[in-house]
C-alpha positions as CSV (number, residue, x, y, z in Angstrom):
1,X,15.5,6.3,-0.9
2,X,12.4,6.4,-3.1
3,X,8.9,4.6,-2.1
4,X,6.3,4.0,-4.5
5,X,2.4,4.1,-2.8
6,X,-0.3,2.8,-4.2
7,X,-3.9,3.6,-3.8
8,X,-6.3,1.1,-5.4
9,X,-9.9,1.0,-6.9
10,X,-11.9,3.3,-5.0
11,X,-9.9,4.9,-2.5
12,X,-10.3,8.4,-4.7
13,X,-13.6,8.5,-2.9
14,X,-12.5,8.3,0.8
15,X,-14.2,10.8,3.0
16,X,-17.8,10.4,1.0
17,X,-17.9,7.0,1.1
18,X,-18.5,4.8,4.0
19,X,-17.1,6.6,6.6
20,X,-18.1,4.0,9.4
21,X,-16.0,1.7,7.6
22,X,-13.4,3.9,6.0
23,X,-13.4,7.0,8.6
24,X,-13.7,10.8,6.7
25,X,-10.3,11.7,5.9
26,X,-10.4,12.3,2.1
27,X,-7.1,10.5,-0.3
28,X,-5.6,13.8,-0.3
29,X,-5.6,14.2,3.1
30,X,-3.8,11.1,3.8
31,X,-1.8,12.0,0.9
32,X,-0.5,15.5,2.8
33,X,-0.1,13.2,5.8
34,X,2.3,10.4,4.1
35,X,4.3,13.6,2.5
36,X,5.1,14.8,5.7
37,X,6.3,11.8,7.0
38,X,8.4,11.0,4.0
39,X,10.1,14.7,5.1
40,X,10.7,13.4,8.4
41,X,11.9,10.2,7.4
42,X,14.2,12.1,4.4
43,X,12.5,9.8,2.1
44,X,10.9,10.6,-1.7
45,X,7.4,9.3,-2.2
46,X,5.6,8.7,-5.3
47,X,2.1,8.3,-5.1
48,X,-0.4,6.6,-7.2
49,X,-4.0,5.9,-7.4
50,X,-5.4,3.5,-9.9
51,X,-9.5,1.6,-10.2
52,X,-7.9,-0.6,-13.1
53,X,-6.2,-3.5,-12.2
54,X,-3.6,-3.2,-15.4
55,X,-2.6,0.1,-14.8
56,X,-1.7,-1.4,-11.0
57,X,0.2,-4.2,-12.7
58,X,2.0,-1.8,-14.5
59,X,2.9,0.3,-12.2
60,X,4.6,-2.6,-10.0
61,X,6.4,-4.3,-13.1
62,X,7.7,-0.5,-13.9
63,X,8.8,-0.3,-10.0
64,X,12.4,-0.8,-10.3
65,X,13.8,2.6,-9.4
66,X,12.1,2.2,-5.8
67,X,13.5,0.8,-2.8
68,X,10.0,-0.3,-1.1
69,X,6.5,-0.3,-2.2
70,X,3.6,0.3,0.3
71,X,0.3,-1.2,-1.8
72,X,-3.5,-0.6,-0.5
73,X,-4.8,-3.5,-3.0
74,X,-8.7,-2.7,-1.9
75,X,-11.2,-4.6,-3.4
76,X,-7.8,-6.5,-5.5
77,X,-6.6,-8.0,-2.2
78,X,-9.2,-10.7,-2.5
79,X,-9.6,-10.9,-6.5
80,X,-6.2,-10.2,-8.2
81,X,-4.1,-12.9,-9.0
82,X,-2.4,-10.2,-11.8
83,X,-1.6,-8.1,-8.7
84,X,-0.1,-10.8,-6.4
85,X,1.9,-12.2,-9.4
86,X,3.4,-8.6,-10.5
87,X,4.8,-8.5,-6.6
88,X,6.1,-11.5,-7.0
89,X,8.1,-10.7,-10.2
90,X,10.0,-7.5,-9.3
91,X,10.8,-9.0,-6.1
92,X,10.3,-5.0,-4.2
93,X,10.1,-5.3,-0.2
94,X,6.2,-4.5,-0.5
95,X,3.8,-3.8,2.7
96,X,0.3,-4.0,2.1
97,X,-1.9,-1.8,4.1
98,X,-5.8,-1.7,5.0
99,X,-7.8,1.1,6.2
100,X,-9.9,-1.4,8.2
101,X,-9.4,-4.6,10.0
102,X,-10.1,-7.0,6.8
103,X,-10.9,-9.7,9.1
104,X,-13.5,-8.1,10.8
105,X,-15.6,-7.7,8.0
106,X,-17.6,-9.6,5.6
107,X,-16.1,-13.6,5.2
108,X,-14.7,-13.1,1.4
109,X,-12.3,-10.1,2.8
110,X,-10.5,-12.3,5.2
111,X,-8.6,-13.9,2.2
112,X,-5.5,-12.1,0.7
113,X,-4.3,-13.1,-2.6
114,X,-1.4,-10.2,-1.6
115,X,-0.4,-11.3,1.7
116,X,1.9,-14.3,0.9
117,X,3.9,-12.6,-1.6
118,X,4.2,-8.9,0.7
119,X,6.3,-8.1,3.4
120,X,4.0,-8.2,5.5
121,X,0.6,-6.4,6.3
122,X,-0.9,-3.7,8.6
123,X,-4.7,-3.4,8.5
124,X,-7.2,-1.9,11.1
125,X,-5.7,1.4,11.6
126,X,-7.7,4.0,9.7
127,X,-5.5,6.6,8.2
128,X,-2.5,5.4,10.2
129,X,-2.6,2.1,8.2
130,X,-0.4,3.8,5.7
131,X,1.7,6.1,8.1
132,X,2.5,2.5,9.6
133,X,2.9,1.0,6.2
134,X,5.6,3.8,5.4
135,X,7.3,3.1,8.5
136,X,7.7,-0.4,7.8
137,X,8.7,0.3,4.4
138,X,11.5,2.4,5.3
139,X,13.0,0.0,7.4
140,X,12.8,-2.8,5.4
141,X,14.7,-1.2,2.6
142,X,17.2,0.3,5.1
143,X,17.6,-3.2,6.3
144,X,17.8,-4.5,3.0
145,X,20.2,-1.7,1.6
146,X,22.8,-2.5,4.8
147,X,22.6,-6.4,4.2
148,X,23.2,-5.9,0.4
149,X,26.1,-3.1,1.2
């Protein structure tokens, strides 16, 4: 089983940027965490971090080899209607993840342009957002593979 996680737009700064908000562990960190994980769960990860909306699409429409998708959309979640529609098209159980708690933060965050076309979504964990997200997406394609099978 292969998962396909994607970092958006400015998640390559995690750890310098604001940590009250985002908490200090760096991309690479949570990288090494989701790895090990994926070991314990005897699943492959790919991972991928994008700040351009296109190269996001892209990856999602080129997803097809991947039983799940686990998406941190950051500042997309509210803005991209490219994002939410690629989802939609390749049809991959997809889990979208926050580092914080979306809506307990400024008004134009509480909408998500991702939610209705995901899996579901798991925000307000720090770190363990995506550790939770991987979980999920496991699962779901496990369920998906047995239903299919």
């Amino acid at each position: 089983m292969k998962i396909l996680i994607i970092h958006g737009p400015n998640l390559n700064l995690l750890g310098r940027r604001e940590a009250d908000v985002y908490g200090t562990k760096t991309l690479d960190e949570i990288n090494r965490l989701l790895k090990q994980l994926s070991k314990e769960l005897k699943v492959e990860l790919d991972i991928k971090q994008s700040n351009h909306e296109g190269e996001i699409v892209d990856l999602i429409q080129n997803s097809q080899q991947y039983s799940s998708l686990v998406i941190n959309p950051a500042a997309y979640t509210h803005t991209s209607i490219a994002i939410r529609d690629a989802i939609a098209a390749v049809e991959i159980p997809t889990v979208e993840i926050h580092l914080s708690n979306i809506y307990k933060r400024e008004e134009f965050r509480h909408t998500s342009l991702i939610t209705p076309v995901a899996y579901g979504q798991i925000s307000g964990f720090g770190p363990e957002s995506y550790l939770l997200g991987l979980r999920a997406a496991v699962s779901i394609a496990t369920h998906a593979k047995k239903s299919t099978s």
